[in-house]
C-alpha positions in Angstrom: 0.0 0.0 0.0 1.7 3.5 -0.7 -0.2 5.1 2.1 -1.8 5.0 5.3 -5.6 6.8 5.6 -4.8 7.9 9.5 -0.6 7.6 10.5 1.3 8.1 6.8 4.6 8.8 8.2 5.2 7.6 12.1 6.2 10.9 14.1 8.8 8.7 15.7 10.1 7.8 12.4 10.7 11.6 11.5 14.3 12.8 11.5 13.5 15.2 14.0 11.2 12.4 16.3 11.6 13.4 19.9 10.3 10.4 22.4 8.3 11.2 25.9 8.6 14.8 25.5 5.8 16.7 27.5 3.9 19.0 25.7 4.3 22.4 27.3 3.9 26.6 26.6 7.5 26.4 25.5 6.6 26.8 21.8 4.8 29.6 19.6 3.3 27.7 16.9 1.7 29.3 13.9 -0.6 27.1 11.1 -1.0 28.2 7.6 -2.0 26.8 4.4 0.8 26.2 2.2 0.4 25.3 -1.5 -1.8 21.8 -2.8 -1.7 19.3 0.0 0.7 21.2 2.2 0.4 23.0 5.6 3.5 25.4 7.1 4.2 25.3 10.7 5.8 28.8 11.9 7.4 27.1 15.2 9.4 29.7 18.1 11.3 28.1 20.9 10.9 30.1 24.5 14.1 31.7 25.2 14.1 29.8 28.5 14.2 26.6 26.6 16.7 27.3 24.5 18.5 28.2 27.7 18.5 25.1 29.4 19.6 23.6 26.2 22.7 25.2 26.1 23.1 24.8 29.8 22.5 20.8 29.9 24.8 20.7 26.7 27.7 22.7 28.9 27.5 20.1 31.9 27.7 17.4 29.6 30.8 18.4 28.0 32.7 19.7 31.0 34.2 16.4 32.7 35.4 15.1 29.3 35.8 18.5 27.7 39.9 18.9 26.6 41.1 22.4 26.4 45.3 23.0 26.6 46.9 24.3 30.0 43.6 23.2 32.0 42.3 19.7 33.3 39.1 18.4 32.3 36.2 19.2 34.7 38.5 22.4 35.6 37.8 24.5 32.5 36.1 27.9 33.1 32.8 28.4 31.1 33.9 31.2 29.6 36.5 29.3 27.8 34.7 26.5 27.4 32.3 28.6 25.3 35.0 30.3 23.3 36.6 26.3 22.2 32.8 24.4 22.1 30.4 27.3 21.0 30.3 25.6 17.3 29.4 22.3 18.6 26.8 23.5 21.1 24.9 25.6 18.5 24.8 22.3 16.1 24.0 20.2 19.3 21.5 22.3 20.9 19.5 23.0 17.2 19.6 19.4 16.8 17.7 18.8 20.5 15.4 21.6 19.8 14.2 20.3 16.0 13.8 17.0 17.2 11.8 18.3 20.8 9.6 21.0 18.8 8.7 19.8 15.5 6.9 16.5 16.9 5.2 18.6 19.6 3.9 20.9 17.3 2.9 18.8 14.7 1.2 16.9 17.8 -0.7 20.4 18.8 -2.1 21.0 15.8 -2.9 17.6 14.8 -1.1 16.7 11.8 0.5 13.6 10.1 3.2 14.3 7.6 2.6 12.0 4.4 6.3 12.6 4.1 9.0 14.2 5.9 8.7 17.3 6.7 10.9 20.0 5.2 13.1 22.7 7.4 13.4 26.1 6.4 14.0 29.8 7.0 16.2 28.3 10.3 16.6 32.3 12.8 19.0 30.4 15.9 20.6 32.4 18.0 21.0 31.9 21.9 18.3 34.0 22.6 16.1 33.1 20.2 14.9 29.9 17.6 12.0 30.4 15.1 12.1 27.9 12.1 9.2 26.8 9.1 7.9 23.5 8.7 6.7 22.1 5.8 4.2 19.3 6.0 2.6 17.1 3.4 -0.7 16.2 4.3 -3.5 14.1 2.5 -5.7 15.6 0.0 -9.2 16.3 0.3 -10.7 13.5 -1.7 -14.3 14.5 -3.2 -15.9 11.7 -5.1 -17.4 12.4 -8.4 -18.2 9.5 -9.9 -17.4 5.9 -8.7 -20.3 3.6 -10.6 -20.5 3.5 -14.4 -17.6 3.9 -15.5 -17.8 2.7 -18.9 -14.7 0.3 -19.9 -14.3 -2.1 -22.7 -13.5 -5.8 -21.5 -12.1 -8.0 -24.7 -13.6 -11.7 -24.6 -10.6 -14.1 -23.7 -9.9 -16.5 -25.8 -7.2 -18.7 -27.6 -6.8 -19.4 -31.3 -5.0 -22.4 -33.4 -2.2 -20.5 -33.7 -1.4 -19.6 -30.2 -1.3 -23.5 -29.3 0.7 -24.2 -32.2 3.2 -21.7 -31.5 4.1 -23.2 -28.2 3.8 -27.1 -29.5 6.8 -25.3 -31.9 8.5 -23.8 -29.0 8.4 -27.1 -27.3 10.2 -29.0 -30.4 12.6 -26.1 -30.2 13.3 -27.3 -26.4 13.8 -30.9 -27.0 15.9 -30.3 -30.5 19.1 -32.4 -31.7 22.2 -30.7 -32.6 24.3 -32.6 -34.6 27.9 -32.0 -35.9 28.3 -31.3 -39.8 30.4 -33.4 -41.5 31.4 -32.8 -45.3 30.1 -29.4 -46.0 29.9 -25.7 -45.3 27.8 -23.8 -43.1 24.2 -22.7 -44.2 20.9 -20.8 -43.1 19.3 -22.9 -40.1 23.0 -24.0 -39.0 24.6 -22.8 -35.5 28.1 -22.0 -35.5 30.6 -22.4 -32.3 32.9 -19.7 -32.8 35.3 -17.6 -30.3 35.2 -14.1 -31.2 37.0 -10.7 -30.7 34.5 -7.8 -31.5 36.3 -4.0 -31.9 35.1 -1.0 -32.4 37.1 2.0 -33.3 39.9 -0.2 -32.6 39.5 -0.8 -28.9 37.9 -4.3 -27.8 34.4 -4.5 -26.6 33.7 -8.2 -26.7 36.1 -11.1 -26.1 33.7 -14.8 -26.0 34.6 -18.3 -26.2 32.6 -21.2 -27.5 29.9 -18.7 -28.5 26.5 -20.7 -30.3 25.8 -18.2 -33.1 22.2 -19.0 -35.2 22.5 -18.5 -39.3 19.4 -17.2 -39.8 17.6 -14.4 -42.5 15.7 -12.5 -39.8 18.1 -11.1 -37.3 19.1 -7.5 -35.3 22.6 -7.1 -36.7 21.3 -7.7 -40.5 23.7 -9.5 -43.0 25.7 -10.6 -40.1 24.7 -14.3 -40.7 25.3 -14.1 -44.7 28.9 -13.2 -43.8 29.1 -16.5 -42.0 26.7 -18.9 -44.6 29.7 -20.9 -46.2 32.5 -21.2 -43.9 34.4 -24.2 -43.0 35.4 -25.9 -39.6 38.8 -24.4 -38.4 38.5 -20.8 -40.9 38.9 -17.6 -39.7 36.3 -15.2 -40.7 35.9 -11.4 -40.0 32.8 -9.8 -40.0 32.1 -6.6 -40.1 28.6 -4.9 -39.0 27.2 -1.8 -39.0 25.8 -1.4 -35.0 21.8 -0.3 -35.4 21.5 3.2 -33.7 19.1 2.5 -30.8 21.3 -0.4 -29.4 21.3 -0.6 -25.5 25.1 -0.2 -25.6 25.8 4.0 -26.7 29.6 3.3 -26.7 29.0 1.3 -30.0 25.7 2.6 -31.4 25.8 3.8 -34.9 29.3 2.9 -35.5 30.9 -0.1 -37.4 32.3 -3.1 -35.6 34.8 -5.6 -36.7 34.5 -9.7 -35.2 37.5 -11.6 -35.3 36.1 -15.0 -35.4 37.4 -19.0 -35.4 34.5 -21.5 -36.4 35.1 -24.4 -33.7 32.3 -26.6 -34.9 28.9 -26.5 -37.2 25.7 -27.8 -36.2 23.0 -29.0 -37.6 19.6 -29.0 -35.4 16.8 -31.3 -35.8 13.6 -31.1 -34.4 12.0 -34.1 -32.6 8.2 -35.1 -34.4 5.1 -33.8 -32.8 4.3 -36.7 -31.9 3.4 -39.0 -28.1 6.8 -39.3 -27.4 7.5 -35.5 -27.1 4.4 -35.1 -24.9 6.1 -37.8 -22.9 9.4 -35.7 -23.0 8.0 -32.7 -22.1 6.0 -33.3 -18.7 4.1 -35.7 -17.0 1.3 -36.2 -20.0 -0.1 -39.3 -21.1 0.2 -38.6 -25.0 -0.2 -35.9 -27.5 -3.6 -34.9 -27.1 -2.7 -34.9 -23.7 -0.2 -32.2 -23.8 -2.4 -30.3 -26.1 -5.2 -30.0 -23.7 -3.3 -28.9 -20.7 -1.2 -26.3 -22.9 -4.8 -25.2 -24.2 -6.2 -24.6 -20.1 -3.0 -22.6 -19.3 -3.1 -20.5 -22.6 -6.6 -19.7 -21.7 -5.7 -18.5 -18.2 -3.0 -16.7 -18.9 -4.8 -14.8 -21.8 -8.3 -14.4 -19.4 -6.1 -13.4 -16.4 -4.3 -10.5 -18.7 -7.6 -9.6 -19.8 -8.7 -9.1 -16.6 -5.6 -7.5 -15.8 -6.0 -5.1 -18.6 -9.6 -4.4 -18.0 -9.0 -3.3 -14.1 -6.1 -1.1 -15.4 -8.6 0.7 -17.6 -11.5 1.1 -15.2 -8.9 2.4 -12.6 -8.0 5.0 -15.3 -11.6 6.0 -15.8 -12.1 6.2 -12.0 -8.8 9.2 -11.9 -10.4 10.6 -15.1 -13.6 11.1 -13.5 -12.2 12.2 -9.8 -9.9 14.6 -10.1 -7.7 15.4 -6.6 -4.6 18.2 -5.8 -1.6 15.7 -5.2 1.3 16.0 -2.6 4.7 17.1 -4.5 7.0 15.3 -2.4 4.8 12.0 -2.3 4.9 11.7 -6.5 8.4 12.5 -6.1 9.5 9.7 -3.5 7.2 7.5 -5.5 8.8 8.3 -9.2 12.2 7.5 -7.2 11.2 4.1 -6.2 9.9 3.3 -9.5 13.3 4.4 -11.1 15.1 2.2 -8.7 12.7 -0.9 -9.2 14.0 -0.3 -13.3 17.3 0.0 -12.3 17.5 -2.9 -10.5 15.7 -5.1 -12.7 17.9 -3.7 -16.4 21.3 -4.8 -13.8 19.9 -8.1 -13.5 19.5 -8.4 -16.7 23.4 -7.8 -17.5 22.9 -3.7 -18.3 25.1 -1.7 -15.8 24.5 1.8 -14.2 26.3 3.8 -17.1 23.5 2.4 -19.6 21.6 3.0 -17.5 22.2 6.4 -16.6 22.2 7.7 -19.8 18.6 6.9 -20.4 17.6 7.9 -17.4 16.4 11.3 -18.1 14.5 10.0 -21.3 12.6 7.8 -19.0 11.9 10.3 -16.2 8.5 11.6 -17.5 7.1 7.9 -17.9 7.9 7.4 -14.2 6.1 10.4 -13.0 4.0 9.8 -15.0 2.9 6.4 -13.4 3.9 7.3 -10.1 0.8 10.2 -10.6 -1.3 7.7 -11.2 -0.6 5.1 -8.7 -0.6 7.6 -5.7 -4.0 9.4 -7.4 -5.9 5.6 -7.3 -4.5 4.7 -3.7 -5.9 7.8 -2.6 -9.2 7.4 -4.5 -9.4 3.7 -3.1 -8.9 4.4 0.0 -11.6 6.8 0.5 -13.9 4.4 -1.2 -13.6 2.1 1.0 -14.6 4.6 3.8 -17.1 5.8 2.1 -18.8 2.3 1.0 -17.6 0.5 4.6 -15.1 -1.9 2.7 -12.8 -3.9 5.0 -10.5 -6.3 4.9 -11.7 -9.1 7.9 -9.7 -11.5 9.4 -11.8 -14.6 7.3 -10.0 -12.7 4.4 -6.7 -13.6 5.8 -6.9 -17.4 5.5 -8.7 -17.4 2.2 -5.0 -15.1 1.0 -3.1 -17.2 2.5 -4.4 -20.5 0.9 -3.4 -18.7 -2.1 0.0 -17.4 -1.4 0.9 -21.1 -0.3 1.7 -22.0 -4.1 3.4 -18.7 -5.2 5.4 -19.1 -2.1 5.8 -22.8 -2.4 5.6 -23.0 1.0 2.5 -24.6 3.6 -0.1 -22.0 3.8 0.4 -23.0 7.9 4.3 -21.5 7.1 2.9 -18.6 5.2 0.6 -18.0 8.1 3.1 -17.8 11.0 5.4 -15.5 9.0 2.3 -12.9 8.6 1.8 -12.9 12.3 5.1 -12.6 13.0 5.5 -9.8 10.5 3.2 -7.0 11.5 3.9 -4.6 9.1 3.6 -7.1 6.3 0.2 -8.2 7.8 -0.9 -4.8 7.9 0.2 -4.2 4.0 -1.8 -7.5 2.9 -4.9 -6.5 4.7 -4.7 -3.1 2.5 -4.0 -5.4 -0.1 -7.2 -7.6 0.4 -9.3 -4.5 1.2 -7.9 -3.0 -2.2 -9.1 -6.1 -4.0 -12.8 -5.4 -2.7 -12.6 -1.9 -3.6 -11.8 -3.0 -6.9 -14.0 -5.7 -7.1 -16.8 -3.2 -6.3 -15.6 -1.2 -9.1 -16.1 -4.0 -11.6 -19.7 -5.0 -10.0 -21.2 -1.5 -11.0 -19.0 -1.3 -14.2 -20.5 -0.6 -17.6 -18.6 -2.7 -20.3 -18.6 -1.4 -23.5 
């Protein structure tokens, strides 16, 4: 869930979180309305406060305090001041912020949806007046919930789609065979190891690489260079890189492949026939196979149906209910999206100076979602107030039945870890209330 309806952000969680601090007429707080989503706190510390501060900070320093020609505990204040005066005013504004800003935010009522931002810091020993501002929820006014209009597509699998994956399964169980007594061709796959430069400097060194002769391929004509060589011959290729290749060092500029052919082989497919379906799984036969590859191709094309379907009616329900949203929420949340990308193009073998470069060229899709991922949590989350919508603890079992497979784990095992995880409990009841939300959504849906 990306936020909380009552706590968003924990006051104890704040940088400034003070714990067991009294409340008390030591603060001058002022409220005013900042811009969309966003109140500013005009907070003064009494002088007397401030005061003690510096005192307490003083006494704490003295016994260990080290100062040349006098011994600790024996320093006089005076020069104590002139040697610590920098540490006690960064000391002392520390204990302040993190004593006021908690209290105040207590006094007047307010959880931060974020942290709260510092500014326009007046410190001085007399004096400490500072503005902080908060990110709080937006009024959420519902326009309209039921009706939205969305087109649902029928789900549904053709000929094609089954043959495709009875192909893809040959493909699995193939047979490569060595050529004997003739060159490579089209359809062959060719062991090579391979030095690849580019503007003379090496970019790719492999051994024992498995390269595919084939017509349709993303460096064109780089197979036809290959279609005719011999066992043991040296070739070298030379390609034109495509412009909009992952790697910017090389795009758009012409490499050169050193290359040894090791070995050529020939692949044959295996007949569609029982014997693969026996290969392939547990299945009994042919028809067999075909029937189960035929249920999961249906689910998987009604499941993205669905999928598609509540990702359109979502849309429609931000289209139609239109809210102010918090700066510094979209921004934490574009972050985290950008990170999730990150993460995933590294695992895939791209590295952070890819990366990087196309970072700014994805930016606006990431705010983009990021808007409308925090707009539909906050419109869900007030329809479920409004319509009474709660996850109950019967949900609970009924998830975790179903989390037992995707874990792989007993749904008893998946149980104990979501009681012993409170915080993750807490997200998967938001998670099943969510689902209802949604789920009522759909009920009063029109399809097209």
């Amino acid at each position: 869930m990306l936020l909380k309806k009552k706590k968003e952000e924990k006051q104890e969680d704040l940088p400034y979180a003070a714990t067991a601090q009294p409340e008390s007429s030591s603060l001058k707080i002022k409220l005013q309305d900042g811009k969309a989503c966003e109140k500013i706190l005009t907070i003064e510390v009494a002088q007397d406060r401030i005061s003690e501060e510096f005192e307490s900070f003083y006494k704490s320093i003295a016994p260990r305090a080290k100062v040349p020609g006098f011994r600790p505990g024996k320093i006089p204040r005076d020069v104590l001041v002139m040697h610590y005066e920098k540490n006690a005013n960064d000391s002392v504004l520390e204990a302040l912020l993190s004593e006021s800003l908690p209290k105040a935010l207590r006094e007047k009522d307010l959880n931060p949806l974020t942290t709260p931002e510092i500014k326009d810091i007046q410190f001085a020993k007399e004096k400490l007046i500072y503005k902080a501002h908060i990110e709080i929820r937006p009024k959420v006014k519902l326009s309209r919930v039921t009706g939205l209009s969305v087109k649902k597509e029928k789900p549904g699998v053709k000929d094609e789609d089954i043959e495709k994956v009875l192909k893809q399964t040959q493909e699995m169980h193939a047979q490569y065979k060595a050529v004997e007594g003739r060159t490579a061709k089209l359809g062959d796959f060719v062991i090579t190891d391979y030095v690849c430069t580019v503007d003379g400097k090496e970019m790719e060194k492999r051994n024992d690489d498995w390269i595919e002769l084939k017509e349709e391929e993303y460096l064109k004509g780089f197979s036809a260079q290959l279609v005719g060589a011999n066992v043991g011959e040296e070739k070298n290729v030379q390609i034109s890189f495509p412009q909009d290749m992952a790697d910017k060092r090389a795009a758009g500029k012409t490499a050169f492949f050193k290359m040894k052919v090791k070995e050529i082989k020939e692949k044959t497919l295996p007949a569609l026939d029982d014997e693969l379906a026996k290969l392939a799984g547990e299945y009994k036969d042919l028809s067999d196979l075909k029937k189960k590859l035929t249920d999961d191709l249906e689910k998987r094309d009604a499941d993205e149906k669905e999928a598609a379907f509540e990702r359109e009616l979502l849309n429609e329900l931000v289209k139609h209910n239109k809210i102010d949203l918090p700066n510094g929420l979209l921004q934490r949340r574009a972050e985290y999206l950008m990170d999730q990308a990150r993460q995933r193009f590294l695992q895939q073998g791209g590295t952070d100076e890819i990366f990087d470069k196309e970072k700014e060229k994805m930016q606006k899709g990431f705010e983009s979602e990021a808007r409308r991922q925090i707009h539909v949590a906050f419109l869900l989350d007030e329809i479920a107030e409004t319509q009474a919508i709660k996850a109950e603890e019967s949900d609970l079992g009924k998830k975790y039945e179903a989390l037992s497979p995707q874990y792989r784990q007993p749904k008893e095992t998946v149980e104990k870890y979501y009681k012993e995880h409170k915080e993750a409990r807490e997200a998967l009841l938001d998670q099943i209330r969510n689902e209802k939300v949604i789920e009522f959504l759909k009920q009063h849906a029109k399809s097209k």
